[in-house]
C-alpha positions as CSV (number, residue, x, y, z in Angstrom):
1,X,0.0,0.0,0.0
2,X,1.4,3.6,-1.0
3,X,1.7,5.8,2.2
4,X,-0.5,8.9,1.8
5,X,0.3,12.7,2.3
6,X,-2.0,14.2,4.6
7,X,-0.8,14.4,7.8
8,X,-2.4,15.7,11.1
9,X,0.7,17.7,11.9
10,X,2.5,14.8,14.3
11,X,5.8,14.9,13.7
12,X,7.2,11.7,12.3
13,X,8.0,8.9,15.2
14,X,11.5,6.8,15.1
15,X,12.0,4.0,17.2
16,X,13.0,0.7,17.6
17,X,10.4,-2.6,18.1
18,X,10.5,-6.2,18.1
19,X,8.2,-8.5,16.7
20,X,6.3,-10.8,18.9
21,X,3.8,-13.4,18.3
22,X,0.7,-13.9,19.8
23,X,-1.2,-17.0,18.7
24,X,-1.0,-16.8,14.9
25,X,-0.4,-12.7,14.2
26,X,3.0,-11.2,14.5
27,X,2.7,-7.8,15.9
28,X,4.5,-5.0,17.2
29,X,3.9,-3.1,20.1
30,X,4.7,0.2,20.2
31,X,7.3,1.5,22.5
32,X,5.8,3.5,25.4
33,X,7.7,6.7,24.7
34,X,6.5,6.4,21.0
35,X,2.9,5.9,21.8
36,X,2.8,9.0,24.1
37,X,3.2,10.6,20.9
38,X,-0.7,9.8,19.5
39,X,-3.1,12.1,20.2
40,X,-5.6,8.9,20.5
41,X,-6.2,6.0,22.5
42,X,-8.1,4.5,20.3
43,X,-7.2,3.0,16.5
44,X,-5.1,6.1,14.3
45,X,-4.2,5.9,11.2
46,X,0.1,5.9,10.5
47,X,1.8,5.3,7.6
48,X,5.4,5.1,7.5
49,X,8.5,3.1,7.0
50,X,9.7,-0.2,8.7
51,X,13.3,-0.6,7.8
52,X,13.4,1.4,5.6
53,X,10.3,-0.2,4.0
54,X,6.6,1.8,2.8
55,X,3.5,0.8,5.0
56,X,0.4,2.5,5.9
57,X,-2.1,0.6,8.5
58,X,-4.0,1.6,11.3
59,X,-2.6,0.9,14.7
60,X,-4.9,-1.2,17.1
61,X,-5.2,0.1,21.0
62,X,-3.8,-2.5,23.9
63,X,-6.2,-1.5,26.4
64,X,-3.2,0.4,28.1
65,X,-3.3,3.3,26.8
66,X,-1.4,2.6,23.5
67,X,-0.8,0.8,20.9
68,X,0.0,-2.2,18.5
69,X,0.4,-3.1,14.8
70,X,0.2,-5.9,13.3
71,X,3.3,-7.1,10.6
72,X,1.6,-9.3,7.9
73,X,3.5,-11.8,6.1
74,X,3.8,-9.9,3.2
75,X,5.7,-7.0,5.0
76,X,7.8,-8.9,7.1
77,X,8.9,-10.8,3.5
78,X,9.5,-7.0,1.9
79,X,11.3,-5.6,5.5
80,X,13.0,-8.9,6.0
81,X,12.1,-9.3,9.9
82,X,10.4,-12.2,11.4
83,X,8.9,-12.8,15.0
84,X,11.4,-11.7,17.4
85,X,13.5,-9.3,15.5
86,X,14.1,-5.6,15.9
87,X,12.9,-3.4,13.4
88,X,13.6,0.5,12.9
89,X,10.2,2.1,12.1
90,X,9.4,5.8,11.4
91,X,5.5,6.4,11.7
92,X,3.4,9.5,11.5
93,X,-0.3,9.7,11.7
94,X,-2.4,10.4,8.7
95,X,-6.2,11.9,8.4
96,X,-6.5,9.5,4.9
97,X,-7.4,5.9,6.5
98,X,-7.0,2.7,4.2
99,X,-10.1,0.7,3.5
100,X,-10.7,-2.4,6.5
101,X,-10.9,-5.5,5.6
102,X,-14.4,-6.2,5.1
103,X,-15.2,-9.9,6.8
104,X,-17.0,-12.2,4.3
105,X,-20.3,-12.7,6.2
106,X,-20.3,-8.4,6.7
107,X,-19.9,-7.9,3.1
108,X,-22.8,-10.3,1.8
109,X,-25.3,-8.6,4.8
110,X,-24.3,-5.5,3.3
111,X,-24.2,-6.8,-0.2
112,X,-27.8,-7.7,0.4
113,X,-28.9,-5.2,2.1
114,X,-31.6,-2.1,0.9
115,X,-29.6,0.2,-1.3
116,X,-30.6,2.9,1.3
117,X,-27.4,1.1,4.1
118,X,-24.9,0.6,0.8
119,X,-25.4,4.1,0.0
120,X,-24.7,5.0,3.8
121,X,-21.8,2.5,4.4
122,X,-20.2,4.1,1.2
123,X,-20.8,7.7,2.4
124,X,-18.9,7.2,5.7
125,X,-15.4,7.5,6.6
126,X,-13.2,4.9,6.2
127,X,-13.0,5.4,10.1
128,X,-16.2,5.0,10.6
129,X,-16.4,1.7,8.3
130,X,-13.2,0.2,10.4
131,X,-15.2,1.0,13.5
132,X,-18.0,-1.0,12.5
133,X,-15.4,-4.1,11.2
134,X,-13.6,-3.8,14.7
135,X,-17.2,-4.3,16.7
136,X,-18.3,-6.9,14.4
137,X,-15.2,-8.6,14.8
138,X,-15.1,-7.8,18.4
139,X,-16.4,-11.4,19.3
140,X,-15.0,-15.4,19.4
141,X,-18.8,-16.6,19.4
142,X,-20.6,-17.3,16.5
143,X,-23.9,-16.1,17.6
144,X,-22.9,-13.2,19.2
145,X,-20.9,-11.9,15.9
146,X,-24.3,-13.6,13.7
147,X,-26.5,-11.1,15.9
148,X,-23.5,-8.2,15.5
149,X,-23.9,-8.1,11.4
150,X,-27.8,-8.1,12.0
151,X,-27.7,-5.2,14.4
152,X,-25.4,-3.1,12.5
153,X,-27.2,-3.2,9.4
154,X,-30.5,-2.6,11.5
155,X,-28.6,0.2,13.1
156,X,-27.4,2.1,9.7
157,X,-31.1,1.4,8.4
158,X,-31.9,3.8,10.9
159,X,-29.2,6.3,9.9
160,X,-26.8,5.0,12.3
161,X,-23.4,6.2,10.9
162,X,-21.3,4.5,13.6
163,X,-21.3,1.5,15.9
164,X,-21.9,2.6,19.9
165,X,-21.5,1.4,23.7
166,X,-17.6,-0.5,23.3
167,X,-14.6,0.9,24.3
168,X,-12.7,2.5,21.9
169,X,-8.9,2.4,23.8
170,X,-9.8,-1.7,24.5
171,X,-8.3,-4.3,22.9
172,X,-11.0,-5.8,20.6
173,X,-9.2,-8.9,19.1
174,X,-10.9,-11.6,20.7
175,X,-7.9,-13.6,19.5
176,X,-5.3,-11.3,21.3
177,X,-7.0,-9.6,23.6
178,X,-8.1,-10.3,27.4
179,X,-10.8,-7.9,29.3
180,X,-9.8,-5.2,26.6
181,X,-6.0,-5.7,27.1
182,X,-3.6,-7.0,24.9
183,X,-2.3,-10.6,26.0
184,X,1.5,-11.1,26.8
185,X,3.0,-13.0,23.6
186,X,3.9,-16.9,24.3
């Protein structure tokens, strides 16, 4: 992904981090002195350079007041760092956010939804989309995350622009997270 050029007038962030795995993600946490340096708790946009590498993502809260990123195969192929290595990184927020991930079973609800929620889910932010992603995802139980696509598209029927009521600093992850905090990696 090609870093973009608006920035939100943070100065560009250098440090150091090392790759840790948790379960089947590799991620990075960022160093405490570097995530002083957001003006949110919650999910920001960066983009930046690991290694001397392009990347733009949007770092994830740890439910301590800062964040994480995760380092997809792809990029630690292009960077050439695996779990447990140190990386340089240079990182400055961005207003521009890259599209989520849409998961498969969100996309056909909204797919076949009333062309009222399409035209409202492509009319918000992309901030506001990874919002809704992060809540849908937000849950291990099948029912739960079932009852989560149904809701959200009942909620932006109603003109509901963005998800409510979860914690926007927490750790969402089911997969990495504990009570809204990010686990320790194995």
């Amino acid at each position: 992904m090609t870093p973009t050029t608006r920035r939100t007038g943070v100065s560009t962030i250098r440090f150091e981090g090392t790759l840790h795995t948790i379960g089947t993600w590799t991620i990075l946490r960022l160093p405490e002195k570097a995530r002083r340096s957001f003006p949110s708790r919650g999910q920001v946009a960066v983009q930046g350079t690991i290694d001397g590498h392009e990347f733009q993502t949007v770092l994830e809260p740890d439910g301590y007041l800062g964040h994480w990123m995760r380092v997809g195969e792809k990029l630690q192929q292009t960077a050439d760092i695996s779990e447990g290595g140190t990386a340089t990184l240079e990182i400055e927020s961005t207003k521009d956010w890259p599209e989520p991930n849409v998961p498969q079973d969100f996309e056909i609800a909204l797919a076949a939804a009333p062309q009222k929620i399409q035209d409202l889910w492509n009319d918000i932010t992309p901030m506001a989309r990874w919002e809704w992603v992060r809540w849908v995802n937000a849950t291990k139980n099948p029912d739960t995350r079932r009852r989560r696509v149904e809701v959200s598209v009942s909620k932006m029927n109603s003109g509901k622009r963005r998800p409510c009521c979860f914690n926007l600093a927490a750790c969402t992850d089911p997969y990495l997270s504990k009570n809204g905090r990010l686990i320790e990696s194995a």
